[in-house]
C-alpha positions as CSV (number, residue, x, y, z in Angstrom):
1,X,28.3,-27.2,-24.0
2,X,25.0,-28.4,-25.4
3,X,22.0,-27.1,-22.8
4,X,19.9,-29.3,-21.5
5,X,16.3,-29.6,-22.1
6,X,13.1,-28.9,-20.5
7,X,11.0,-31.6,-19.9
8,X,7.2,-31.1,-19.4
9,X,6.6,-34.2,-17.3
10,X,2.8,-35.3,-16.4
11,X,1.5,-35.6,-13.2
12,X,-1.3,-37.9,-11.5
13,X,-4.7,-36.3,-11.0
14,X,-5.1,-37.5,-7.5
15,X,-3.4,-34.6,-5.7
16,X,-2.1,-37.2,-2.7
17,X,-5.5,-38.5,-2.3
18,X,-5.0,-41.8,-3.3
19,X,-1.1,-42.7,-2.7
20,X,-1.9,-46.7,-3.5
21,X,-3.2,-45.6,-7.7
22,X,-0.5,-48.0,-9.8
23,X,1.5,-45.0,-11.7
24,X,1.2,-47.1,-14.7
25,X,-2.5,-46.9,-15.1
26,X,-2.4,-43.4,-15.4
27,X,1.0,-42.5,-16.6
28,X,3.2,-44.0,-19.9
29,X,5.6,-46.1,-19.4
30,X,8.4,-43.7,-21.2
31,X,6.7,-40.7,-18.9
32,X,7.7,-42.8,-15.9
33,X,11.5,-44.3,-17.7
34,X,12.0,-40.2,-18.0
35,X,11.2,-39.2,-14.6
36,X,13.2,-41.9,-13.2
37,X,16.4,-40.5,-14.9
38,X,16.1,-36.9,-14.3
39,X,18.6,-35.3,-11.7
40,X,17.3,-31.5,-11.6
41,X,13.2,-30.8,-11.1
42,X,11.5,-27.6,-11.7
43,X,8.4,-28.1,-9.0
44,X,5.2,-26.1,-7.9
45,X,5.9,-28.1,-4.5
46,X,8.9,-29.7,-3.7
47,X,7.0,-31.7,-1.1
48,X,4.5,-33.7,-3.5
49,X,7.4,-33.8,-6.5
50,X,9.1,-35.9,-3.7
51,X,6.1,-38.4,-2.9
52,X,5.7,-39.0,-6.8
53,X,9.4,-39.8,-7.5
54,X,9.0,-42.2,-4.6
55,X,6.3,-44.0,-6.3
56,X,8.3,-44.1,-9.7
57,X,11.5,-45.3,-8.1
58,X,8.7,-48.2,-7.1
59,X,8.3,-48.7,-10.5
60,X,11.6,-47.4,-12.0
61,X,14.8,-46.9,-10.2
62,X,15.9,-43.5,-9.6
63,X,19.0,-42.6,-11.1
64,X,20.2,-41.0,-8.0
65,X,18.8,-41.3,-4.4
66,X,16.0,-38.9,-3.9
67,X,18.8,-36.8,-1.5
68,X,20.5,-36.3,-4.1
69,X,17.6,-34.5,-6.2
70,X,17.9,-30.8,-7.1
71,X,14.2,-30.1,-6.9
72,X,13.8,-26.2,-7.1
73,X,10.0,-24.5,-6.5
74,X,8.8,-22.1,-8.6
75,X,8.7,-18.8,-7.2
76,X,5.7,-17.7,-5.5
77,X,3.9,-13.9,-6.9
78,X,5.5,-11.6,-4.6
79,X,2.6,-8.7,-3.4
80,X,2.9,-5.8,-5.2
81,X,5.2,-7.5,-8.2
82,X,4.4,-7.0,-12.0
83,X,4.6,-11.1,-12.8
84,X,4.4,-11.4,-16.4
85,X,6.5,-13.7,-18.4
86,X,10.3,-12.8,-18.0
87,X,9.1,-9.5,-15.7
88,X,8.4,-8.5,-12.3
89,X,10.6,-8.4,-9.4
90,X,11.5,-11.8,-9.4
91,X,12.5,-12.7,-12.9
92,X,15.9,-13.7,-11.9
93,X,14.6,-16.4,-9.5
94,X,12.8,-17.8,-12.7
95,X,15.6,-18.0,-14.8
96,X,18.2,-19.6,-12.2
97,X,15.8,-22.3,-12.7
98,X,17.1,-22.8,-16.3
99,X,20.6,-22.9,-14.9
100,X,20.7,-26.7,-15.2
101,X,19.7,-26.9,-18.7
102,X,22.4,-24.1,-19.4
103,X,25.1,-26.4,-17.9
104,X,24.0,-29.4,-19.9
105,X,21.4,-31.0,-17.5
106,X,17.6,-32.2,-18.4
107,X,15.2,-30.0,-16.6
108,X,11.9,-31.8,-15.5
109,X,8.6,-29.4,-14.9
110,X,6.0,-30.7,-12.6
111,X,2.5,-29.4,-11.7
112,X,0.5,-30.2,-8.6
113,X,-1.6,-32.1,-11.2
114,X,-2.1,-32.9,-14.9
115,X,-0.2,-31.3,-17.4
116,X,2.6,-28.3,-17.0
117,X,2.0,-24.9,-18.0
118,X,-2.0,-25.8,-18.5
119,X,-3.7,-23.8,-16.0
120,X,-0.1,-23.9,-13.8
121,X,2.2,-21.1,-13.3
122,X,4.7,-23.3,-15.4
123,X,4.1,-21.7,-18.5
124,X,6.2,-18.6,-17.6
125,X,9.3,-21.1,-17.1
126,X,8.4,-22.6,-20.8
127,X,8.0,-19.0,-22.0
128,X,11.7,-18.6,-21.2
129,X,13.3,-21.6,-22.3
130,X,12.2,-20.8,-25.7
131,X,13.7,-17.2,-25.3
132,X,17.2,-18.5,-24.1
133,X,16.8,-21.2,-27.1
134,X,16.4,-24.2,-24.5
135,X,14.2,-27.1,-25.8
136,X,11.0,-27.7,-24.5
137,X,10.2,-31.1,-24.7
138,X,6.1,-32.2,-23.9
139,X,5.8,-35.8,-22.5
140,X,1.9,-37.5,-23.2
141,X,-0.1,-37.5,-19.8
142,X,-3.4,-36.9,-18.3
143,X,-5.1,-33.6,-18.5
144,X,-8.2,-33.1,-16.5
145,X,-9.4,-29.9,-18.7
146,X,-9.8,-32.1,-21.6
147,X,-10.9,-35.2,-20.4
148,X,-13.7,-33.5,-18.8
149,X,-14.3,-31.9,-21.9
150,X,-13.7,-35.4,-24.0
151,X,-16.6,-36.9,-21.4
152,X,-19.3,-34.3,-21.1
153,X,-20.9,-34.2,-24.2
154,X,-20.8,-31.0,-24.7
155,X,-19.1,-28.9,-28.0
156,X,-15.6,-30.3,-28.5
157,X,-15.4,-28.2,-31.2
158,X,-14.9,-25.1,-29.6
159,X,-14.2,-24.5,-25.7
160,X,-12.3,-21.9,-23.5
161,X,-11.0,-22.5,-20.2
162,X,-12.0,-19.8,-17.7
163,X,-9.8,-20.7,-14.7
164,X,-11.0,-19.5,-11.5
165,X,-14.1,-17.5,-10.7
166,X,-13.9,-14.3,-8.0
167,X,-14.2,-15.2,-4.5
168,X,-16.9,-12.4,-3.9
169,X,-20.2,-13.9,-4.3
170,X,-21.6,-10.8,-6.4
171,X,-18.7,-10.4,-8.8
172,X,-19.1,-14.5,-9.1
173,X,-22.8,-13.9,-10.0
174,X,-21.9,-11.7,-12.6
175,X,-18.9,-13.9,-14.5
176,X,-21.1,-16.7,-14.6
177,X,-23.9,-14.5,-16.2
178,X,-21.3,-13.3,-18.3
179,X,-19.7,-16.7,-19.1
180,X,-23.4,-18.2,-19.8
181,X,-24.1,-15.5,-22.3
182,X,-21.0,-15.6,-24.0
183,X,-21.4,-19.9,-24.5
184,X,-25.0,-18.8,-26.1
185,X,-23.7,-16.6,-29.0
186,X,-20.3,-18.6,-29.1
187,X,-21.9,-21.8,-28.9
188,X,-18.5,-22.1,-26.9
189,X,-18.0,-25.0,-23.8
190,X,-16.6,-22.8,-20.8
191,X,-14.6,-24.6,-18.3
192,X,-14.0,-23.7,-15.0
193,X,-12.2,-25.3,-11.8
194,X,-12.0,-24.7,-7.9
195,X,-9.9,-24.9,-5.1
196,X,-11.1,-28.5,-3.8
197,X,-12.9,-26.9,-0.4
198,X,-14.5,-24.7,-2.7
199,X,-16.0,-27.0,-5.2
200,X,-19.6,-26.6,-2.8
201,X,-19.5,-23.5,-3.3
202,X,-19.1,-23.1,-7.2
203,X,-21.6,-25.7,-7.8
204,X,-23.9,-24.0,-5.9
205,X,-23.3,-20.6,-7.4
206,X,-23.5,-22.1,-10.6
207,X,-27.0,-23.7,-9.8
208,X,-28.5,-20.8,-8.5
209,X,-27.3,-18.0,-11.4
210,X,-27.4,-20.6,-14.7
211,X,-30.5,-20.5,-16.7
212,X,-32.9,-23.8,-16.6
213,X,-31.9,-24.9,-19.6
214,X,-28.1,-24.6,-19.7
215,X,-26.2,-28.0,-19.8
216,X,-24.0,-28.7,-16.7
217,X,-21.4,-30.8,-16.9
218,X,-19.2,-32.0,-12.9
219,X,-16.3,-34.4,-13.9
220,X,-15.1,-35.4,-9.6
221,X,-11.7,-37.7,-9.7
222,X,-11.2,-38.0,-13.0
223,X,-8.8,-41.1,-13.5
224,X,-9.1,-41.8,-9.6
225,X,-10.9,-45.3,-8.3
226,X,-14.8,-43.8,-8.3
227,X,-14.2,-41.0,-10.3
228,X,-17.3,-39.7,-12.3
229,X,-18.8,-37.1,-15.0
230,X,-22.5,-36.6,-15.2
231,X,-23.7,-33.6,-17.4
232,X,-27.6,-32.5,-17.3
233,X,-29.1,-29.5,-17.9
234,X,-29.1,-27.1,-14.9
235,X,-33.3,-27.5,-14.1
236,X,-32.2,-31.3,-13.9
237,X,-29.0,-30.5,-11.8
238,X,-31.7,-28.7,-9.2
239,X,-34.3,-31.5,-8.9
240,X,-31.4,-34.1,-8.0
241,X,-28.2,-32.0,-6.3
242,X,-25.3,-33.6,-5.7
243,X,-23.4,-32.9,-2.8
244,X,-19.4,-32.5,-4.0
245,X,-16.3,-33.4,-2.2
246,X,-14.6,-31.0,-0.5
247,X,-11.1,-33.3,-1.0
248,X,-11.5,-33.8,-4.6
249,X,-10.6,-32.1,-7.9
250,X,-13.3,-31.3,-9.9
251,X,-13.8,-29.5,-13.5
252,X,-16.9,-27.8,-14.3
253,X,-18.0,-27.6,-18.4
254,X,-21.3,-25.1,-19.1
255,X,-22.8,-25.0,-22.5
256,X,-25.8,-22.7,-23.0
């Protein structure tokens, strides 16, 4: 039997904030057509993979009722596990989730938000289909990492995305130091992100430890109604602070 393939589908941006956003203005057409057919789901949370297939089945009909779904979570890091693509002590509960594709079925991989296996534990899943010779299909969608990047100003040419900073305020301190030297001798755009009810917090640390004349860049709800990107130079950043939301994705771009 032929397998199935694996289907990177796109996500919204607005993490449930903002239920009433037409797919259509953010998504493709096809992405949508695509979603709407699938039968078996590959999900960081089954819960918010079921509220967007409710909102395409407004758009597009579901090929079966939403019951009817296989949608399958990808397993959580167990404490004291290896991870690692294809490793650690639950390497079998990734590759059941390839089962589908095995027996001939399209596999769909959702993130919370954006695009799968970019900054999303998905890659591991994508990392095995192309070891058991499963195709890995992309589908075009929105991906906050480079739009922010796209409307900050800052060097296109060459960026790194830095994921999350340590929660311990001194180790934080001394990645951001670290980061803002390595963007002066790279010339290099880092870009970092935050737990929403942490995106205070960053801005603040990143206020307080950046040098004066460092460019900032805050992109807030990108693709959302009111969403914003406004990129100064940190001594500009302190004279007129911007209080961020707490509920809200945001991206954070540095250039020194």
């Amino acid at each position: 039997m032929k397998p199935g393939k694996l289907i990177l589908m796109p996500n919204t941006l607005d993490f449930g904030v903002d239920d009433s956003l037409d797919l259509r203005e953010v998504l493709p057409q096809r992405v949508i057509e695509t979603a709407a057919r699938l039968t078996h789901w590959a999900a960081e949370n089954a819960k918010t993979t079921r509220s967007l297939l409710k909102r395409i089945d407004a758009v597009a009909p579901l090929a079966q009722p939403l019951q009817a779904m296989q949608i399958t979570e990808l397993p959580r890091p167990q404490k004291g596990g290896k991870g690692g693509r294809g490793g650690g002590d639950d390497a079998t509960a990734w590759l059941a989730l390839l089962e589908p594709a095995r027996a001939g079925h399209d596999v769909g991989l959702i993130s919370e938000a954006g695009l799968p296996a970019v900054a999303d534990p998905g890659a591991r899943l994508v990392g095995l289909a192309h070891e058991a010779g499963i195709e890995v299909v992309p589908l075009a969608g929105p991906s906050s990492l480079l739009l922010a990047l796209a409307a900050s100003g800052l060097n296109g040419q060459s960026f790194a995305f830095v994921g999350y900073l340590p929660v311990d305020a001194n180790a934080r301190t001394a990645r951001i130091r670290e980061l803002e030297a390595l963007s002066a001798k790279a010339q290099q755009t880092q870009l970092l992100i935050e737990t929403p009810y942490r995106n205070e917090t960053l801005n603040q640390a990143l206020l307080t430890t950046l040098k004066p004349a460092t460019r900032l860049s805050i992109s807030v709800g990108l693709t959302l109604p009111g969403g914003w990107t406004q990129t100064a130079t940190v001594a500009d950043w302190r004279l007129n602070r911007t209080k961020l939301s707490d509920r809200i994705p945001a991206v954070f771009s540095l250039l020194a």
